[in-house]
C-alpha positions as CSV (number, residue, x, y, z in Angstrom):
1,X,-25.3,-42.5,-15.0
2,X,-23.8,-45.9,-15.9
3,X,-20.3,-46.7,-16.0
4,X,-19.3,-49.9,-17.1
5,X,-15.8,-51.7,-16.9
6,X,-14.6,-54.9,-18.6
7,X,-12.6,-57.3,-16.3
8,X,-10.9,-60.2,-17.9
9,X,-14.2,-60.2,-20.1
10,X,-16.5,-59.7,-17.6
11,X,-18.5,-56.1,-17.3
12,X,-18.8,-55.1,-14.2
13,X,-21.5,-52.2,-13.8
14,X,-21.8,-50.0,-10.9
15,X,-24.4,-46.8,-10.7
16,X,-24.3,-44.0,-8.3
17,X,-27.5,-45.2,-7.0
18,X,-26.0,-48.5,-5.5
19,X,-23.3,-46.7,-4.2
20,X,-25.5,-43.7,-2.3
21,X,-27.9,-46.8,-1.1
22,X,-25.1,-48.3,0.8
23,X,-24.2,-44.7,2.2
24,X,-27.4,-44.0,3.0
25,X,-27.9,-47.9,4.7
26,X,-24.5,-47.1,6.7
27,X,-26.1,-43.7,7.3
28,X,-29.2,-45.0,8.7
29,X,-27.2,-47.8,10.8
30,X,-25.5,-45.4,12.7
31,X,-28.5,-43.5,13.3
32,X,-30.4,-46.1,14.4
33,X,-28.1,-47.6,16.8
34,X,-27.9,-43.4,18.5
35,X,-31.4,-44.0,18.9
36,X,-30.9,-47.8,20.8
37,X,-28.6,-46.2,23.0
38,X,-30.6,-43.0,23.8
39,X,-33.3,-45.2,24.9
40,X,-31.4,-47.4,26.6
41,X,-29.9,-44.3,28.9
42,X,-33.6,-43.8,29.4
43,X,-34.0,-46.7,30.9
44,X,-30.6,-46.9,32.8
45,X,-31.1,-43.7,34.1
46,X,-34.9,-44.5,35.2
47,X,-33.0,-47.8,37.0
48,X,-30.8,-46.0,38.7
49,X,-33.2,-43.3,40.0
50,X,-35.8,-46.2,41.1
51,X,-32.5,-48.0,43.0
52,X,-31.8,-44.5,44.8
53,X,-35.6,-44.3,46.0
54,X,-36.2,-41.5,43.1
55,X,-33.2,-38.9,44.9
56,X,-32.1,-38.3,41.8
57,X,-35.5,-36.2,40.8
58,X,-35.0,-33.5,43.6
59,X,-31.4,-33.2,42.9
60,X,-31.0,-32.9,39.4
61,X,-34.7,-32.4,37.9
62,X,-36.0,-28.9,37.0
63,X,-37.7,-27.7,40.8
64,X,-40.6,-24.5,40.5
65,X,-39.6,-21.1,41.1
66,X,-36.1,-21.0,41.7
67,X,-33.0,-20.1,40.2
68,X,-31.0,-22.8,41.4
69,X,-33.2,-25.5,39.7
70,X,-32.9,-24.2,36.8
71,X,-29.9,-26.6,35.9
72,X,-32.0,-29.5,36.3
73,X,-33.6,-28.1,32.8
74,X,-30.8,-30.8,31.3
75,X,-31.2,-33.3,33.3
76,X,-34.9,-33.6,33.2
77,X,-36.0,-35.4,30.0
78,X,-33.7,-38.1,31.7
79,X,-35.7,-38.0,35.0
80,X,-39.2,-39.9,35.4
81,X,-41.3,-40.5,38.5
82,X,-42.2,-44.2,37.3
83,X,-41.9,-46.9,35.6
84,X,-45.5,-46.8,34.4
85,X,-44.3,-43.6,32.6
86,X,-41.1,-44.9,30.5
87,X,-42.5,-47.4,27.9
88,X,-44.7,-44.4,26.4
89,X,-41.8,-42.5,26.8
90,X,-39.8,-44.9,25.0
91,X,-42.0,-45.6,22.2
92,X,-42.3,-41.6,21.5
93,X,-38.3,-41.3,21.5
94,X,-38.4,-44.0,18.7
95,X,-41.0,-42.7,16.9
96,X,-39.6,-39.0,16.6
97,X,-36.2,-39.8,16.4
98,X,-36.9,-42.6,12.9
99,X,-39.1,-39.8,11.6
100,X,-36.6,-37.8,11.9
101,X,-33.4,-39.7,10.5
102,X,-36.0,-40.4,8.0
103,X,-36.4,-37.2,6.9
104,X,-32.7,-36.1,7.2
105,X,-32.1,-38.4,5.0
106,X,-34.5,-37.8,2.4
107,X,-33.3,-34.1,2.9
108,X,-29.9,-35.2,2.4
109,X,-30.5,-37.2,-0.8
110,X,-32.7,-34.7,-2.3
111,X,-29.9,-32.0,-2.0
112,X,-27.5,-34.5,-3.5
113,X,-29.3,-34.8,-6.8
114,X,-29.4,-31.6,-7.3
């Protein structure tokens, strides 16, 4: 689909392709910068557990057979004992969450053309 316009003898041609590329760019901007801040509350959340001696892994992390720690089911992907732990934890948030705004998008685009 190419439209064309003439402007004071210029054409000017624009194609719905160009037009869903910058969507999809804005699209995938916004995305990516969820998934900077996501893992940076990882990390603020692991800094502010560490400065409270860990306290917050008791009181709002998922604790074995009861009822009343069920709530921390929430808080816990938060919650780390270390800092050993967070990098890995870190990279896999990345990972999973471009694979998956990658494939959202494709998803997106392929039900668009139809």
């Amino acid at each position: 689909m190419l439209r064309a316009k003439t402007i004071e003898g210029a054409v000017v041609t624009s194609t719905v392709a160009n037009m869903m590329n910058r969507d999809h760019m804005r699209v995938f901007f916004g995305r990516t910068a969820a998934l900077v801040a996501f893992v940076a509350l990882l990390w603020a959340v692991q800094v502010v557990n560490w400065i409270f001696g860990y306290g917050l892994n008791p009181a709002f992390g998922l604790i074995p057979r009861h009822v009343s720690g069920l709530d921390g089911v929430i808080a816990m992907p938060l919650l780390h004992g270390s800092f050993a732990h967070q990098p890995g934890v870190s990279l896999e948030a990345q990972l999973f969450g471009a694979i998956a705004s990658a494939a959202s998008i494709r998803t997106e685009t392929v039900q668009s053309a139809h």
